[in-house]
VEXPA-796676 format. One record per residue: residue number from 1; residue in three letters; x, y, z of N, C-alpha, C, CB in turn. Coordinates in pm, whole numbers, m for minus. Glycine has a CB too. Layout:
BEGIN
atom domar=NUM	roke=ALA	npx=X	npy=Y	npz=Z	capx=X	capy=Y	capz=Z	cpx=X	cpy=Y	cpz=Z	cbpx=X	cbpy=Y	cbpz=Z $
...
This chain:
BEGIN
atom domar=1	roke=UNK	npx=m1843	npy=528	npz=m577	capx=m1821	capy=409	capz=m496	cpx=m1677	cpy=360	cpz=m516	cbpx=m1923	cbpy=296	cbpz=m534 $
atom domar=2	roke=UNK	npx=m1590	npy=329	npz=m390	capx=m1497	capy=276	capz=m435	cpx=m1455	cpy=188	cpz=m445	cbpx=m1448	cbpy=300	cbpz=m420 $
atom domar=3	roke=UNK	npx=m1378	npy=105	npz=m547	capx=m1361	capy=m23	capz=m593	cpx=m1323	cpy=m115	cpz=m481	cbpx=m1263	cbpy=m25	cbpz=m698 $
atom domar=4	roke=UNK	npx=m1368	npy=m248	npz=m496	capx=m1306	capy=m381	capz=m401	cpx=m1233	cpy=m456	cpz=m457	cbpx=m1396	cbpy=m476	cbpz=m345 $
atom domar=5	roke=UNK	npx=m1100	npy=m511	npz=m398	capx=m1028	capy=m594	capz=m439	cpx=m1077	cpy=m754	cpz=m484	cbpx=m944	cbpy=m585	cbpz=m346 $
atom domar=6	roke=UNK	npx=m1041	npy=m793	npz=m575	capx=m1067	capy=m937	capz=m574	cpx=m972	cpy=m1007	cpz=m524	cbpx=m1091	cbpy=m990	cbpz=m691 $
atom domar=7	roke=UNK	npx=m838	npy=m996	npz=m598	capx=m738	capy=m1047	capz=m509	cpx=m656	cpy=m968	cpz=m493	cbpx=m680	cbpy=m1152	cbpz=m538 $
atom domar=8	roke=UNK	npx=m536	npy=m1019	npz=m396	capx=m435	capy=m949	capz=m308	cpx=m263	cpy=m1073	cpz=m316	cbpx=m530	cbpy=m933	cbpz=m111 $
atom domar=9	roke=UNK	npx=m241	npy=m1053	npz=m352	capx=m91	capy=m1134	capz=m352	cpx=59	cpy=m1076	cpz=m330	cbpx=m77	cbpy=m1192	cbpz=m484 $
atom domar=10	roke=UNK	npx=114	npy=m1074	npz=m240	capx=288	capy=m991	capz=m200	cpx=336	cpy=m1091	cpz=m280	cbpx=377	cbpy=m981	cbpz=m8 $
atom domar=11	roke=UNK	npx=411	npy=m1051	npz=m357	capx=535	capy=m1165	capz=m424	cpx=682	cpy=m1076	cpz=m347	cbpx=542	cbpy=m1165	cbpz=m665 $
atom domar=12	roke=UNK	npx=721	npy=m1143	npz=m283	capx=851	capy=m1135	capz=m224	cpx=963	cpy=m1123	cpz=m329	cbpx=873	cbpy=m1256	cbpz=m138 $
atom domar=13	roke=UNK	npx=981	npy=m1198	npz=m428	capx=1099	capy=m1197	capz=m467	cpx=1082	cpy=m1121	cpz=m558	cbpx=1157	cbpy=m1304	cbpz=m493 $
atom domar=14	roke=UNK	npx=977	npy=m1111	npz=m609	capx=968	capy=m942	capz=m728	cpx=948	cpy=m804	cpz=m631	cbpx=783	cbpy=m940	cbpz=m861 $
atom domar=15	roke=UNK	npx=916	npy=m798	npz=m495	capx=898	capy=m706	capz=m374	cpx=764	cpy=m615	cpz=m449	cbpx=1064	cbpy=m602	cbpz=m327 $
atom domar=16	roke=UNK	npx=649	npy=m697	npz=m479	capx=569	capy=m620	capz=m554	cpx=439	cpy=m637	cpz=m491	cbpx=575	cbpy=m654	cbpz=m695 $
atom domar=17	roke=UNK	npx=389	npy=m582	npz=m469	capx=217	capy=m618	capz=m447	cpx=107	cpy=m613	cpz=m540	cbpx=161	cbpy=m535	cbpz=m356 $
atom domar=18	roke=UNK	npx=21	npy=m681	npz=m560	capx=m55	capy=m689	capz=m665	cpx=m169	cpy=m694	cpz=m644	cbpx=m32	cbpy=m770	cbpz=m732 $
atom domar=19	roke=UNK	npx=m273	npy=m624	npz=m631	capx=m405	capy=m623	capz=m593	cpx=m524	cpy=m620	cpz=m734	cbpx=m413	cbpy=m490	cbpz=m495 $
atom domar=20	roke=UNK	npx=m578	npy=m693	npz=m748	capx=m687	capy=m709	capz=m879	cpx=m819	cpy=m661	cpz=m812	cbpx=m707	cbpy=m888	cbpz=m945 $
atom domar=21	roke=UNK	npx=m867	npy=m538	npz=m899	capx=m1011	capy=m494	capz=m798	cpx=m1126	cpy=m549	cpz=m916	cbpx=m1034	cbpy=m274	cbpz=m754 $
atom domar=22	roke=UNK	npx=m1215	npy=m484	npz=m853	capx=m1379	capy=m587	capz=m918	cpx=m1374	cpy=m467	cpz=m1013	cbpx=m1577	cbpy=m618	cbpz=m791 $
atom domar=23	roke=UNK	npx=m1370	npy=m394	npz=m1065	capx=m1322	capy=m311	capz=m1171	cpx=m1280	cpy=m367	cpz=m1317	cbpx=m1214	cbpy=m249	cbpz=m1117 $
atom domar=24	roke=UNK	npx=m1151	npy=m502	npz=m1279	capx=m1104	capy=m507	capz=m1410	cpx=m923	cpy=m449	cpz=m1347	cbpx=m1217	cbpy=m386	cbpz=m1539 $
atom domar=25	roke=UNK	npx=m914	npy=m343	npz=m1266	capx=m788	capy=m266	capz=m1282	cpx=m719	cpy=m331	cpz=m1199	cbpx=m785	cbpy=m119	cbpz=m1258 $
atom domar=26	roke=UNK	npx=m552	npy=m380	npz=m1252	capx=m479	capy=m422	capz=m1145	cpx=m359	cpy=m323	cpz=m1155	cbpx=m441	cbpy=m578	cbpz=m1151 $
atom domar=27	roke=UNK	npx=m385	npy=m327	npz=m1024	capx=m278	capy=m239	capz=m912	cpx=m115	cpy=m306	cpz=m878	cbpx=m365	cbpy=m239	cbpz=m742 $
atom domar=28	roke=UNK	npx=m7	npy=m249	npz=m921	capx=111	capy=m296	capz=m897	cpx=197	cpy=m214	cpz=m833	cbpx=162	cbpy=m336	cbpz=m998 $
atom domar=29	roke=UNK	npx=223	npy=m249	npz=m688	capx=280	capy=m163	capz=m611	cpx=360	cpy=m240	cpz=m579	cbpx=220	cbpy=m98	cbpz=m520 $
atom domar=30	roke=UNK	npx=555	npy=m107	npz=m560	capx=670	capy=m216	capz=m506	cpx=665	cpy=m143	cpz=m367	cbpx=849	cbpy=m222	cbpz=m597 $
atom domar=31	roke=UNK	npx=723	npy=m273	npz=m265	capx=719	capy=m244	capz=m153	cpx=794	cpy=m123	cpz=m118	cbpx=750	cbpy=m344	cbpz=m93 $
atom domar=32	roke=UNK	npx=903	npy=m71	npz=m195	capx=955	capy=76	capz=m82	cpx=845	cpy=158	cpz=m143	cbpx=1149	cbpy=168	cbpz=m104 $
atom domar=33	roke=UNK	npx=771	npy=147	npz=m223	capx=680	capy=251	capz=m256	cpx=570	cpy=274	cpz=m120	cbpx=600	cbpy=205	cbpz=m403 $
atom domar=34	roke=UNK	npx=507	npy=151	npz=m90	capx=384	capy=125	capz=34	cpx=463	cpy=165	cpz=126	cbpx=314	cbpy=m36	cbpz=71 $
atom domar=35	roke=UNK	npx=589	npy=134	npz=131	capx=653	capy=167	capz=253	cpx=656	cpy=309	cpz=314	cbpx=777	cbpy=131	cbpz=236 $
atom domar=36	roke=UNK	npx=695	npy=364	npz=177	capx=719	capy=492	capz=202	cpx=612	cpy=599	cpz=226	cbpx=787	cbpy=525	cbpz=109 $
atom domar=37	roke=UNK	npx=479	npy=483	npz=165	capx=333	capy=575	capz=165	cpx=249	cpy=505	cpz=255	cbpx=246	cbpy=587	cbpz=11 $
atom domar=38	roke=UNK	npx=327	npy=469	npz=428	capx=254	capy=457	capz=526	cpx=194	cpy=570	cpz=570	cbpx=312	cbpy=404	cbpz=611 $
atom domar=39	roke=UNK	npx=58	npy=526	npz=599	capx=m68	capy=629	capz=597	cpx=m58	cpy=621	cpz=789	cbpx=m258	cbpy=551	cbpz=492 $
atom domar=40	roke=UNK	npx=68	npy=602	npz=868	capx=53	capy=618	capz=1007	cpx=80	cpy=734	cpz=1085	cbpx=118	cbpy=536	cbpz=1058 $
atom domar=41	roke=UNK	npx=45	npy=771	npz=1183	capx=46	capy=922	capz=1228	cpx=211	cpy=924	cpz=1256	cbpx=m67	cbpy=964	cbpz=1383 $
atom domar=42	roke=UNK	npx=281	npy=832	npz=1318	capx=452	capy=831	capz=1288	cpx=506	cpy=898	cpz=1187	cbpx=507	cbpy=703	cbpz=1260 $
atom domar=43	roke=UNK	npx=453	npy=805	npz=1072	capx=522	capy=842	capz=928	cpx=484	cpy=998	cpz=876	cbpx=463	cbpy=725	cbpz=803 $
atom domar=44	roke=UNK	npx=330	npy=1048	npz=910	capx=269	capy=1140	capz=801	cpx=340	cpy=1270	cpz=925	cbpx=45	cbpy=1124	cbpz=757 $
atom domar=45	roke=UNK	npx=428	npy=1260	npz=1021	capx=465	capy=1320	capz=1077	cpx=339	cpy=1415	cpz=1196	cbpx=543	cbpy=1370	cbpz=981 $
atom domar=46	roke=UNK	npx=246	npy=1314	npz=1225	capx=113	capy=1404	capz=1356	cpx=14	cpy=1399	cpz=1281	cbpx=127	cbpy=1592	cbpz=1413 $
atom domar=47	roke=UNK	npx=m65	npy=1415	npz=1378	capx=m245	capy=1393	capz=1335	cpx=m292	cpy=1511	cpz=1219	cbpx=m365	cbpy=1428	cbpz=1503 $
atom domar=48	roke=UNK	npx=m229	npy=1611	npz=1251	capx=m288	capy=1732	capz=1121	cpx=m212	cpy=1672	cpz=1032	cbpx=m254	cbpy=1922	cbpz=1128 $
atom domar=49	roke=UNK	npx=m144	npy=1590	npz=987	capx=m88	capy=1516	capz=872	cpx=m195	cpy=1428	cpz=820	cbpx=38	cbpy=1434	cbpz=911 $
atom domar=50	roke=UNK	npx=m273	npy=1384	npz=841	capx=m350	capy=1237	capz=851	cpx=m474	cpy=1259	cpz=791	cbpx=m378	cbpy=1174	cbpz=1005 $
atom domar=51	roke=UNK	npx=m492	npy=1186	npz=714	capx=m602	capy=1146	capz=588	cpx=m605	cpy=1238	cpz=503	cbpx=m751	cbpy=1127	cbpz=622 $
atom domar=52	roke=UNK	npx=m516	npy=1294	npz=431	capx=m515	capy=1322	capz=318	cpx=m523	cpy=1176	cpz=180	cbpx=m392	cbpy=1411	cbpz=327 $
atom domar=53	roke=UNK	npx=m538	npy=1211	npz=6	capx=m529	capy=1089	capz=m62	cpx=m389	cpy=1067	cpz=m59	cbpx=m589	cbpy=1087	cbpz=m201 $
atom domar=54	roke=UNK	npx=m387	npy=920	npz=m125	capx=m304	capy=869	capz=m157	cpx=m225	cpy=975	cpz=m262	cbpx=m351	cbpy=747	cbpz=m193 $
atom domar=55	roke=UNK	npx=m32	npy=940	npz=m245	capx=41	capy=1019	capz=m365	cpx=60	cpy=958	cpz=m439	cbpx=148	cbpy=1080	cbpz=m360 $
atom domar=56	roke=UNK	npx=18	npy=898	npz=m583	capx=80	capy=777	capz=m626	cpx=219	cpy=806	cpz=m703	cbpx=m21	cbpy=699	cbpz=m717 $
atom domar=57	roke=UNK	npx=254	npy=951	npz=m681	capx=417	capy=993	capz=m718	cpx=504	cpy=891	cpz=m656	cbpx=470	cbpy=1150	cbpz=m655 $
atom domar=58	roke=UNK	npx=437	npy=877	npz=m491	capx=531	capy=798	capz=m397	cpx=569	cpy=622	cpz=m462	cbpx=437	cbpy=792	cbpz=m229 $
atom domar=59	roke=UNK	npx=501	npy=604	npz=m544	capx=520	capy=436	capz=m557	cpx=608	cpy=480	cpz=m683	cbpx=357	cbpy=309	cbpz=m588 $
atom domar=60	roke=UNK	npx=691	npy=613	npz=m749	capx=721	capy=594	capz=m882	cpx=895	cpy=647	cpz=m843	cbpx=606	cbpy=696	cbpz=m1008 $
atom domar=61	roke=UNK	npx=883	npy=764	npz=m715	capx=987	capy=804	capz=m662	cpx=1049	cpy=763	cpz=m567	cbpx=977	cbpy=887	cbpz=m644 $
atom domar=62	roke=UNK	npx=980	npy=662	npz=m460	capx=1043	capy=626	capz=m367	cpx=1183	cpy=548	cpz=m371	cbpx=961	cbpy=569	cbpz=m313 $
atom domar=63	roke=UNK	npx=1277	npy=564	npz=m280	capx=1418	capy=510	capz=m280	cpx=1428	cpy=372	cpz=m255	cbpx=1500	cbpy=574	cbpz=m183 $
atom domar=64	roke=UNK	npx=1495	npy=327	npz=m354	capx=1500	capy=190	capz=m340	cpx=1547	cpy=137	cpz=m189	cbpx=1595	cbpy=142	cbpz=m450 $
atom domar=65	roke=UNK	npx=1512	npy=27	npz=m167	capx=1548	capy=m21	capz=18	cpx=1490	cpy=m188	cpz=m20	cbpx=1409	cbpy=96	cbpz=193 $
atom domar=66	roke=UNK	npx=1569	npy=m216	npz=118	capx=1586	capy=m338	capz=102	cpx=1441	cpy=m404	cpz=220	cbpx=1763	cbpy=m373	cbpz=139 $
atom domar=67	roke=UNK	npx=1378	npy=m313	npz=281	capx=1302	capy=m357	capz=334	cpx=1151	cpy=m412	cpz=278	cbpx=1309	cbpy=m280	cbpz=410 $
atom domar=68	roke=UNK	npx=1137	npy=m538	npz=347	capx=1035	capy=m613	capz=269	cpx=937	cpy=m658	cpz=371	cbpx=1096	cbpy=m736	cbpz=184 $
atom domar=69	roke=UNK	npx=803	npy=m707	npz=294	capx=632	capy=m729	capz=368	cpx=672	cpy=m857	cpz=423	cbpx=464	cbpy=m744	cbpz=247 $
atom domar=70	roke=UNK	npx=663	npy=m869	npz=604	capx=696	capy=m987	capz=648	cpx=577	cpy=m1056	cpz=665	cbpx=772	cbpy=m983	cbpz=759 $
atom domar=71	roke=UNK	npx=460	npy=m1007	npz=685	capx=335	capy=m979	capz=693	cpx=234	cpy=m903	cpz=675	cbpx=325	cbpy=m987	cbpz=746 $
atom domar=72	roke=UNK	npx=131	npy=m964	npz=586	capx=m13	capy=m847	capz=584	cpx=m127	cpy=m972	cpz=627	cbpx=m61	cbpy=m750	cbpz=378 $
atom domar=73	roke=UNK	npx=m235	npy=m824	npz=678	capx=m295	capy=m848	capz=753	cpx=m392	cpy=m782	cpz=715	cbpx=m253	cbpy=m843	cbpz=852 $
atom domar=74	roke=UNK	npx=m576	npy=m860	npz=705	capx=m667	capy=m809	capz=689	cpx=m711	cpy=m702	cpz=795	cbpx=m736	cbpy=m898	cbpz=665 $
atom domar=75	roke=UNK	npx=m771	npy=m586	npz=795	capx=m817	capy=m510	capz=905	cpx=m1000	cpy=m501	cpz=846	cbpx=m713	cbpy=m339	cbpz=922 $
atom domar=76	roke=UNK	npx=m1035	npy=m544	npz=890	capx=m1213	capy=m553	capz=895	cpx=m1245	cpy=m617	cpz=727	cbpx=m1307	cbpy=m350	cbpz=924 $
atom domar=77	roke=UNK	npx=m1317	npy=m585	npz=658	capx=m1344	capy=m560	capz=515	cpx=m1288	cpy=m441	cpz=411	cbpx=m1473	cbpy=m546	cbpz=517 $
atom domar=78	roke=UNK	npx=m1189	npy=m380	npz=512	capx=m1175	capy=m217	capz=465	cpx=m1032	cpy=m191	cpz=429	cbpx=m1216	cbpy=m104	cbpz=593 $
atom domar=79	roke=UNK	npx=m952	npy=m300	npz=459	capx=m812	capy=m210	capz=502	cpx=m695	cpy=m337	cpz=486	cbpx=m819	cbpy=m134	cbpz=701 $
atom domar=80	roke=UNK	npx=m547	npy=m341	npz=467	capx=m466	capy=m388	capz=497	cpx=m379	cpy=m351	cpz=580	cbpx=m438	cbpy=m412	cbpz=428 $
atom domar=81	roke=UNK	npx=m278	npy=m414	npz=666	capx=m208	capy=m396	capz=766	cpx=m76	cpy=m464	cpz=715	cbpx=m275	cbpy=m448	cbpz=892 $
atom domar=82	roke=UNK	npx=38	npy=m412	npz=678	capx=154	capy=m454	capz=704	cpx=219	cpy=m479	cpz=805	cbpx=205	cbpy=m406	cbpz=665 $
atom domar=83	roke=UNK	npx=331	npy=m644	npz=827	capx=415	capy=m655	capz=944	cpx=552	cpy=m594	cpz=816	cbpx=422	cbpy=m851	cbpz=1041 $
atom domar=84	roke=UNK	npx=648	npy=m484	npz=815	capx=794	capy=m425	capz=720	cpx=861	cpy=m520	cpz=797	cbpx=868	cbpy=m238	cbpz=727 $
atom domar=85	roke=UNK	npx=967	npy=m546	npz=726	capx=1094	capy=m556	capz=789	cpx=1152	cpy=m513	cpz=893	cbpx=1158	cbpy=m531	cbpz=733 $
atom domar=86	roke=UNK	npx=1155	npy=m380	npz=875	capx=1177	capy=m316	capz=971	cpx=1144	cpy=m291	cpz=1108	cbpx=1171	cbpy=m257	cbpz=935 $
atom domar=87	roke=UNK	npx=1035	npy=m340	npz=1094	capx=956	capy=m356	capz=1253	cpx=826	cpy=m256	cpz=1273	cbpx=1076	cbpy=m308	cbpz=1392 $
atom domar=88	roke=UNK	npx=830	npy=m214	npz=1165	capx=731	capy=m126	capz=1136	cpx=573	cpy=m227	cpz=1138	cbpx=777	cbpy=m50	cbpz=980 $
atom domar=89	roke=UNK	npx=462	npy=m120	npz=1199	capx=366	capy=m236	capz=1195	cpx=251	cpy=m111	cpz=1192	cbpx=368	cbpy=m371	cbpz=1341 $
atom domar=90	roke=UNK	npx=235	npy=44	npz=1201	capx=127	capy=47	capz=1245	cpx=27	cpy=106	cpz=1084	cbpx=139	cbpy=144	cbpz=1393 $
atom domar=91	roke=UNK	npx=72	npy=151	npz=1034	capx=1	capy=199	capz=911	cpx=m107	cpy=76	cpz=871	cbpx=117	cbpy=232	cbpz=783 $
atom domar=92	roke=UNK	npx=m206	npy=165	npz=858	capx=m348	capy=69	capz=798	cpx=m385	cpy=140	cpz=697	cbpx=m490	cbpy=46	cbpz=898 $
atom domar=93	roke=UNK	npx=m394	npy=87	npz=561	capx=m392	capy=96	capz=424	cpx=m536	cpy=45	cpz=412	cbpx=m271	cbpy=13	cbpz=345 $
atom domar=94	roke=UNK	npx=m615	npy=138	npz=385	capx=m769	capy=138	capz=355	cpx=m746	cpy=132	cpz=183	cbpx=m869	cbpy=300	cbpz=426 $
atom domar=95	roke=UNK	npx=m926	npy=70	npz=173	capx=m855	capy=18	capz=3	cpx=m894	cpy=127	cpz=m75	cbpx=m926	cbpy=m141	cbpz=m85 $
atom domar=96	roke=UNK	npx=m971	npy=219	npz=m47	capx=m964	capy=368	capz=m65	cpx=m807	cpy=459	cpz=m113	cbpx=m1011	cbpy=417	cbpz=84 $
atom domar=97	roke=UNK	npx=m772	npy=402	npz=m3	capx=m601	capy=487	capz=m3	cpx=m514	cpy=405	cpz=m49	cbpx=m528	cbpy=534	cbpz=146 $
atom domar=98	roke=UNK	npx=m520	npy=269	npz=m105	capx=m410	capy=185	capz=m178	cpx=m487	cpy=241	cpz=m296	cbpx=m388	cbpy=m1	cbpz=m154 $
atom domar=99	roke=UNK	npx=m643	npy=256	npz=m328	capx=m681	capy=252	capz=m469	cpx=m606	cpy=426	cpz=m539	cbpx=m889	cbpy=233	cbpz=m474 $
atom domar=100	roke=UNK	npx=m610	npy=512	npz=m448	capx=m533	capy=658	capz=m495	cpx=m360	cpy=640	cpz=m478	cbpx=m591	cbpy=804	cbpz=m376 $
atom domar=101	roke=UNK	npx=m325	npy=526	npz=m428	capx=m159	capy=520	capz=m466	cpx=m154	cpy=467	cpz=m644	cbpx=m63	cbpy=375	cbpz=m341 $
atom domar=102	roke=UNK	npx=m250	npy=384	npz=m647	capx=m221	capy=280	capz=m758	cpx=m158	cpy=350	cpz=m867	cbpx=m349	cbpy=205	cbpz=m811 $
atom domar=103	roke=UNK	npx=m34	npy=280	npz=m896	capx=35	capy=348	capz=m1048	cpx=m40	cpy=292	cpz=m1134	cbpx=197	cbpy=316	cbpz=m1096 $
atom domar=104	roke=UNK	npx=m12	npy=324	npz=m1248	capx=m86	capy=288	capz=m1400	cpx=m121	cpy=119	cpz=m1396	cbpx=41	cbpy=328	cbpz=m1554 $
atom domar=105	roke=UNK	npx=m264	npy=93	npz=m1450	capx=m294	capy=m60	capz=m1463	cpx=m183	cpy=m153	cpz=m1515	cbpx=m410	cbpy=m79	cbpz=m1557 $
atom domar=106	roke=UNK	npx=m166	npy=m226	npz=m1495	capx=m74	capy=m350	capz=m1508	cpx=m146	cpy=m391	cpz=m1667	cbpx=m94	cbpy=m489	cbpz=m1355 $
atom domar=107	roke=UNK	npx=m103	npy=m411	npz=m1793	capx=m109	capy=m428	capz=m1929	cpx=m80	cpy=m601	cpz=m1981	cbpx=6	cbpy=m320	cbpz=m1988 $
């Protein structure tokens, strides 16, 4: 079964996301990391790209950038939706696929 978030908080000025699941485990992701691990058929380069897991290499290697969460957005019970900076909007982050990015628990 896979875990549910309890809470969800973007802190902007640390560019971090922080998700606490009913587990106990909190999740600390920086935004060029999510950024870079948009799960959208754009980004994963076409549909035979699409739904594989999460890399959570991507939240440890990704290139630093200045682009930041202007908005998130619930999608049903299942999923988050980022508004980037950039104008980027379509990637939907199931909590499935944020829970296989997650770097190491927050201590």
């Amino acid at each position: 079964m896979t875990a549910k978030p309890t809470g969800v908080k973007a802190d902007r000025s640390e560019r971090i996301l922080t998700i606490t699941w009913d587990d106990g485990h909190v999740s600390r992701y920086p935004f060029a990391g999510l950024r870079a691990a948009c799960p959208c058929v754009e980004c994963k380069g076409g549909h035979a790209n699409m739904g594989g897991p999460g890399d959570p290499s991507l939240m440890a290697n990704a290139p630093e950038s200045d682009v930041t969460i202007d908005k998130v957005d619930a999608v049903g019970g299942y999923a988050l939706q980022f508004m980037w900076s950039d104008g980027h909007y379509t990637g939907i982050y199931t909590w499935e696929y944020l829970r296989q990015l997650a770097p190491a628990p927050a201590e």
